[in-house]
C-alpha positions as CSV (number, residue, x, y, z in Angstrom):
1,X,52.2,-60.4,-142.5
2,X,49.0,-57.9,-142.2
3,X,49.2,-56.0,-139.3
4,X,46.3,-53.6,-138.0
5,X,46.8,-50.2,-136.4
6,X,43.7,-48.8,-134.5
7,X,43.3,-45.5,-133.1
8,X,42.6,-45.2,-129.3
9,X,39.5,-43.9,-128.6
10,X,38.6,-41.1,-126.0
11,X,36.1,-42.8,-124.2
12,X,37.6,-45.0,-121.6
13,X,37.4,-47.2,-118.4
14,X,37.5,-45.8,-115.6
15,X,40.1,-48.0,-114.4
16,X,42.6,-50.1,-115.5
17,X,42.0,-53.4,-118.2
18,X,43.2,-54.7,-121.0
19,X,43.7,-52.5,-124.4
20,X,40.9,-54.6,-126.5
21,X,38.1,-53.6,-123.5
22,X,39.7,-50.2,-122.3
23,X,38.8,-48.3,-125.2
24,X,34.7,-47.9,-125.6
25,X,34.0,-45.3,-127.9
26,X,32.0,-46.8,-131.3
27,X,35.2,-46.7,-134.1
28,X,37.3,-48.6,-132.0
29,X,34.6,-51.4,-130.9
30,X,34.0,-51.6,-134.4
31,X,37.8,-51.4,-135.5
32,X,38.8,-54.2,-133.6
33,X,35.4,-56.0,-134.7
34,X,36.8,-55.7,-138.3
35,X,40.6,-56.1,-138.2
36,X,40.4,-59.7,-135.7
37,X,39.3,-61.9,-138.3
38,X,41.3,-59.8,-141.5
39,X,44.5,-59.4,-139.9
40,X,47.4,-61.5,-138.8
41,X,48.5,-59.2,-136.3
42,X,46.1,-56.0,-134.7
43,X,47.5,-53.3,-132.6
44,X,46.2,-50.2,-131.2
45,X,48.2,-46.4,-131.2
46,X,47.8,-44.4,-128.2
47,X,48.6,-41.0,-127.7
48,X,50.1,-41.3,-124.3
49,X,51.2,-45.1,-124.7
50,X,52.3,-45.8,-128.4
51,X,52.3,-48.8,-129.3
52,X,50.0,-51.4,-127.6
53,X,48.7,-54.9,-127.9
54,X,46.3,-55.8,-127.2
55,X,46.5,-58.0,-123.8
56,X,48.5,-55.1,-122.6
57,X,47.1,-53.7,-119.1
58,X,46.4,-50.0,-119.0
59,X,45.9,-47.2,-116.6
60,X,43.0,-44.7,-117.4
61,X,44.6,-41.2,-119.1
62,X,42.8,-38.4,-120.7
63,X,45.5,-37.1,-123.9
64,X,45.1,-36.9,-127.4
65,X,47.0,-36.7,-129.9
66,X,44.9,-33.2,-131.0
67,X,46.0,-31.9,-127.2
68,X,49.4,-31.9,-128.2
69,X,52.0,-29.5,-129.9
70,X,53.6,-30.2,-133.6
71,X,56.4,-30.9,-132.1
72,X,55.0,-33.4,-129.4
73,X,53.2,-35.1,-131.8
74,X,56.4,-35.7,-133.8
75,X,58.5,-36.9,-130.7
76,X,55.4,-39.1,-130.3
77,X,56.2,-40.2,-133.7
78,X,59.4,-41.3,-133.3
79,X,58.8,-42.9,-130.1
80,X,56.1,-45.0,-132.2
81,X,58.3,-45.7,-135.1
82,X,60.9,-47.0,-132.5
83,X,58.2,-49.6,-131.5
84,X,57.3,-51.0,-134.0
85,X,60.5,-51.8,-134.8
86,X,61.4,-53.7,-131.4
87,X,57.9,-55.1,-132.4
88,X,59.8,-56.4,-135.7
89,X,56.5,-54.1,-137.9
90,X,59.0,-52.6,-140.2
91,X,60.5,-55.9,-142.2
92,X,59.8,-56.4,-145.7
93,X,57.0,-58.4,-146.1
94,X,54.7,-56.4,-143.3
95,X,52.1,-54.6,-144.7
96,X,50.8,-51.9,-142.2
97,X,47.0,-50.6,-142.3
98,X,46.3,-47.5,-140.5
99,X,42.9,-47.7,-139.2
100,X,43.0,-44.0,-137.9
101,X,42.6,-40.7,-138.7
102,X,45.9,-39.0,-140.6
103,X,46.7,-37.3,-137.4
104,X,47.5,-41.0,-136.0
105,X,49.4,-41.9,-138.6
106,X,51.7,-38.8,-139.6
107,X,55.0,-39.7,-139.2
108,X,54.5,-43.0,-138.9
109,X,55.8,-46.1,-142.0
110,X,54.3,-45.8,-145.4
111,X,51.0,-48.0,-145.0
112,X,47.0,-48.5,-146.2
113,X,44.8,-45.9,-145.4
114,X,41.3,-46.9,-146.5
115,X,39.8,-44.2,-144.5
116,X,41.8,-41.6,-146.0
117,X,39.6,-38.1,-146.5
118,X,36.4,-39.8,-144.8
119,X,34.6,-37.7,-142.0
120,X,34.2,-39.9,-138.8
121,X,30.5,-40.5,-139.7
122,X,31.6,-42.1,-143.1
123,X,34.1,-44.0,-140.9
124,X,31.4,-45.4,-139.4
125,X,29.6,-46.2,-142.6
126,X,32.3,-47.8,-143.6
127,X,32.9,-50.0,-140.6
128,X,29.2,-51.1,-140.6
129,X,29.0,-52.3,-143.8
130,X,32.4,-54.4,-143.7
131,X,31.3,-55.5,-140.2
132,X,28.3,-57.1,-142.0
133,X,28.0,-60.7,-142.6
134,X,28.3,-61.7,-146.1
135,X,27.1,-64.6,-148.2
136,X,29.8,-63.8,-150.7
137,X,32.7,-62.9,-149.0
138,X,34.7,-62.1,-145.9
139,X,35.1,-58.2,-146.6
């Protein structure tokens, strides 16, 4: 099983919704853009939630991960880790892709990380042109 994890963003509603409309900002809309069709399974990693999926109903927060304290962030960690294994993410056979920066996925399972050592700009970048339609192929 593929399964997606997407960064939160830090812009927000203003009120409460469901994960896959709560976060605006431009990498996640174009995150979850990507990862739907590509992945089996797509979840999103908050800093004051954890884990979330996506039909999950939210209250508005402003935290990030940056905000917090090494040690926070690894308590955060763990809490994450314990998740996904209720969420059964850490059999053998599931393949994990971080679609975050490394902050969002330190301490976290081994994984993918085709964004590792790109600015957000080149995140972007990246994002647009898999976002693309193709004649030739689905990525």
């Amino acid at each position: 099983m593929k399964v997606a994890l997407l960064a939160c963003s830090k812009r927000k509603a203003g009120s409460p919704k469901a994960v896959r409309f709560f976060y605006l900002g431009a990498t996640f809309t174009k995150s979850i853009r990507y990862a739907l069709p590509r992945f089996d399974r797509v979840l999103v990693l908050s800093a004051k939630y954890g884990l979330l999926e996506l039909e999950q109903i939210i209250e508005p927060y402003d935290l990030t991960l940056r905000d917090m304290d090494p040690e926070a962030r690894l308590a955060w960690a763990r809490k994450v880790r314990g998740q996904m294994r209720e969420a059964g993410l850490l059999k053998p056979g599931v393949v994990l892709t971080y679609l975050t920066g490394m902050l969002y996925s330190e301490g976290l399972p081994e994984g993918k990380y085709p964004w590792h050592g790109l600015t957000m700009g080149q995140r972007l970048q990246w994002l647009n042109k898999k976002n693309q339609p193709s004649l030739f192929s689905r990525d």
